[in-house]
N, C-alpha and C positions, 0 to 999 in steps of 0.2 A: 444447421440451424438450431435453434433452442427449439428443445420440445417443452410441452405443454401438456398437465389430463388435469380434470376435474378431481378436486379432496370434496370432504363433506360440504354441509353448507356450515357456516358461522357468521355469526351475528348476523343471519339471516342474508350474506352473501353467498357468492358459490368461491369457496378456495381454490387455487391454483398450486400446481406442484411445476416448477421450473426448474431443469437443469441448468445449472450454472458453473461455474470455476470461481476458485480464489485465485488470485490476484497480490498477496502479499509475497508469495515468494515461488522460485525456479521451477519446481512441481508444477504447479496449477493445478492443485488437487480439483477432484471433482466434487459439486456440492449439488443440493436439490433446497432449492427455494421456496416456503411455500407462503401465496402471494394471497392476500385478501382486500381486494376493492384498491387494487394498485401497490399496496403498502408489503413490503418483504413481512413476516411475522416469525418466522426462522429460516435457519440454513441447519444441515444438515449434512454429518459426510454423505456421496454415492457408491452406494454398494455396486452398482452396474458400471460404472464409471470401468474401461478397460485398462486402465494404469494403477489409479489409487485406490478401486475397489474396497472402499468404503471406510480408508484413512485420511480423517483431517487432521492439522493439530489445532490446537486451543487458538492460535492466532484467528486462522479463517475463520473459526466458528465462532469467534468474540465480533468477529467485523459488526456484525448487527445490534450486537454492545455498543460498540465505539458510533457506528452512526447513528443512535440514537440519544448517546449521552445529551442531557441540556445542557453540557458545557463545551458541547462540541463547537469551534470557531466555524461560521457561518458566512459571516462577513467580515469586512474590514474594521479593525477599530484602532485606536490612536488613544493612547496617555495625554490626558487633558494639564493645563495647570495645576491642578488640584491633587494629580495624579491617578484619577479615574481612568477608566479607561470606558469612551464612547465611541460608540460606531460612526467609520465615514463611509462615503461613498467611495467605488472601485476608483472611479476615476481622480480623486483626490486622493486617495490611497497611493495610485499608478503614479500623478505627479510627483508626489514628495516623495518617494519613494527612487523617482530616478533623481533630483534634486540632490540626494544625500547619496547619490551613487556618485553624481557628479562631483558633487563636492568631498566626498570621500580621496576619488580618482584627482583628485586637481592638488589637493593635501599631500597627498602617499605615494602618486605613481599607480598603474595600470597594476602592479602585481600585488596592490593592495584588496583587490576582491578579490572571490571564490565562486563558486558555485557547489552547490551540497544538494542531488538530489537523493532522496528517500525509498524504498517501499510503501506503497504501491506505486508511488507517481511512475517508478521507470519501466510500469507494465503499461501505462496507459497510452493507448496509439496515438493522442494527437498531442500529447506530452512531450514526446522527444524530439519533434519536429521544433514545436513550441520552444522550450528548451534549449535547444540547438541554435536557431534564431538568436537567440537573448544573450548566450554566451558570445554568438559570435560577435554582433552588433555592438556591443561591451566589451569586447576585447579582455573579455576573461578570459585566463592562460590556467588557472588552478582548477580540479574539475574533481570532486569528492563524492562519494555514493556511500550507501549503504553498504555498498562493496569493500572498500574504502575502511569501512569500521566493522563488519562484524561477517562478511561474507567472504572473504580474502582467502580464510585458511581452509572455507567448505570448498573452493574452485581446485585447492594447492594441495589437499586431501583425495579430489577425485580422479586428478592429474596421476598423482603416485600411486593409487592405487588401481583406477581403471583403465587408465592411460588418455584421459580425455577430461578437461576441466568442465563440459557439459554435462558429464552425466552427474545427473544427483537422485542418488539412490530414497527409497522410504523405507523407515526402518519395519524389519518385520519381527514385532517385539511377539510373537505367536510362536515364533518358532524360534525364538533367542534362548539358548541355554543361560547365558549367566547377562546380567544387567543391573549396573552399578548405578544410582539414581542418590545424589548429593542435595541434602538440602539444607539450608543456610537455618533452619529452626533449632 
C-alpha cells in the first residue's frame, strides 16, 4: 500500500509525503509526493525506493510540470467555423468522433485506421482493457505504441545484451568511467 508521514505544516495545512511511482516508462522509478490539502506540490526521486534508490529522470519529475500546465487539454474541444477552437461536451465529442470513424471506414476500407497509444496511457490499468475494447469493436488491424516509435531499439538492446527484452537497466552514471553526453547547442 502507499505510505504516508506528516512534513511541516504549510500554508497553515499539515503536508503529506507519499510514496509513489512514475508511470511514463518500464522502470517505474520510485518517487515521494509531497501532498498539501489533496493537491501533489512536488515529486521527488526515492532514495529508499529498493530498485531506483533515488534515480528519476527529468521525464517523472517534469509530470507535475506537465499536469499543471494551463495549456494542459482538459476537455474536449472542437475547430469552430471561425477556426477557434471551443470546448464540447464528452458526449458530442464521443459522437462525432465515431461519425468520422464511420465515414472514414466507408471512404477507405477497414485498414484505413490505426490505433497509436502512448506513455503513460499504456501503464494505466483500466486503459488497456478500455483500449482493447475499442480496437476490437472497430476492427482496427494496425496497432502503434510508443514502442513502435522510440522504445523498439531499448527492448532489441536488452534482448542482446542481457538476454531478455524485459530487463531495463538504470544507468549508474556514479560509477561510469567515461560518458559521452551530445547536445544539439
Amino acid at each position: 500500500g502507499v505510505q504516508t508521514c506528516a512534513l511541516p505544516i504549510s500554508r497553515g495545512k499539515l503536508m503529506e509525503k507519499v510514496k509513489t511511482f512514475c508511470r511514463v516508462c518500464e522502470p517505474s522509478c520510485g518517487l515521494v509526493a509531497e501532498v498539501d490539502s489533496g493537491e501533489i506540490v512536488s515529486l521527488k526521486p526515492d532514495k529508499d525506493h529498493p530498485v531506483t534508490r533515488g534515480f528519476a529522470c527529468h521525464k517523472g519529475l517534469a509530470t507535475l510540470e506537465i499536469h499543471q500546465d494551463p495549456d494542459r487539454l482538459n476537455h474536449p474541444m472542437k475547430r469552430n467555423a471561425s477556426g477557434d477552437l471551443e470546448r464540447i461536451s464528452w458526449q458530442q465529442a464521443a459522437t462525432e468522433i465515431a461519425e468520422r470513424l464511420q465515414d472514414i471506414r466507408n471512404r477507405y476500407g477497414d485498414s484505413a485506421i490505426a490505433s497509436y497509444t502512448g506513455n503513460p496511457l499504456a501503464f494505466n490499468a483500466l486503459a488497456g482493457p478500455a483500449i482493447g475494447s475499442f480496437i476490437l469493436n472497430n476492427r482496427i488491424r494496425r496497432n502503434f505504441s510508443s514502442g513502435t516509435q522510440d522504445c523498439t531499439n531499448k527492448f532489441a538492446a536488452s534482448e542482446a545484451v542481457f538476454g531478455s527484452s524485459t530487463i531495463h537497466p538504470i544507468p549508474d552514471i556514479e560509477k561510469t568511467d567515461f560518458l559521452l553526453i551530445l547536445d544539439r547547442k
